[in-house]
LOKENU-63636 format. One line per 2 residues: for each residue x, y, z of C-alpha. Coordinates in pm, whole numbers. Layout:
<pts>
X Y Z; ...
</pts>
This chain:
<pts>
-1212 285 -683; -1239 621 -767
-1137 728 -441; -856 523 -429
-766 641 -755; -770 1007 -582
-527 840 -354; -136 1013 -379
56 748 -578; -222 564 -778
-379 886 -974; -169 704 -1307
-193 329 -1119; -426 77 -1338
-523 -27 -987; -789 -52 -873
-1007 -145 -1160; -1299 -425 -1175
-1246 -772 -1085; -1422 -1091 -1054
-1365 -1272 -698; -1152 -1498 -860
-975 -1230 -1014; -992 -1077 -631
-845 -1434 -526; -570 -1427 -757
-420 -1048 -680; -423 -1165 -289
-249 -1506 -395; 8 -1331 -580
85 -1061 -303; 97 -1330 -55
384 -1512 -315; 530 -1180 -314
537 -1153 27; 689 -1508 89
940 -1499 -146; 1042 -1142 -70
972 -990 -360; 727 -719 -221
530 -659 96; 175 -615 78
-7 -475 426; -390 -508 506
-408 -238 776; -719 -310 1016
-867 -140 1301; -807 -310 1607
-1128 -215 1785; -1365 -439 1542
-1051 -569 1305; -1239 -384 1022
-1017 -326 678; -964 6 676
-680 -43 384; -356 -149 259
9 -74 215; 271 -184 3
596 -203 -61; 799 -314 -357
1121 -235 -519; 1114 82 -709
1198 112 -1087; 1385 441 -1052
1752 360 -966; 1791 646 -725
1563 497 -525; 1479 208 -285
1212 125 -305; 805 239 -399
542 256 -132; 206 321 -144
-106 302 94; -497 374 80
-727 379 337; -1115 338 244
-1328 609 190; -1520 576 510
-1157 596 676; -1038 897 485
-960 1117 719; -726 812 847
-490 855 540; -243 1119 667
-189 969 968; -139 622 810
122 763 574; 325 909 861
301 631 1055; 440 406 773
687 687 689; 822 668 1057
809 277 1045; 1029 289 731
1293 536 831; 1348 342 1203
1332 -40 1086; 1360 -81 687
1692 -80 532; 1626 188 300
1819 451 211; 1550 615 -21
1159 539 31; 946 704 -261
591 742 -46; 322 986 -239
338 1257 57; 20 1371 183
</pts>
């Protein structure tokens, strides 16, 4: 947590904090009704040589008018050096195939 916390874009977040796995089970429900209804889109980013989590991204309509929409991402501690390279990846993927005129994405 605390290196998520560390993260660009979650330093004032009340995310990550303890759960139960019920608790767990609920915040992955409620991304996945997010996600169906189109409300937000919540990534689990894996590695595809042993499909291990390495972290997450998501994207939800921002609260500041003069922009789109918010986007964050973590990758796990044991993945850090992997966080750059995520963020530009999901910066490219947003600027060629999102509709979004403005993206606010924590810069690394």
């Amino acid at each position: 947590m605390e290196h998520i916390h560390a993260t660009p874009g979650f330093a004032d977040r009340p995310w990550p904090h303890p759960m139960t796995l019920q608790e767990n089970d609920a915040d992955l429900r409620m991304h996945a009704d997010h996600f169906d209804r189109r409300l937000g889109f919540t990534y689990t980013v894996r590695d595809t040589d042993d499909d291990e989590v390495i972290g997450c991204v998501y994207i939800y309509p921002s609260r500041d008018a003069d922009v789109d929409v918010s986007v964050r991402s973590w990758v796990r501690e044991s993945r850090a050096e992997l966080d750059a390279e995520l963020w530009r990846v999901i910066s490219d993927w947003l600027e060629a195939e999102w509709p979004f005129g403005r993206a606010d994405y924590a810069p690394r």
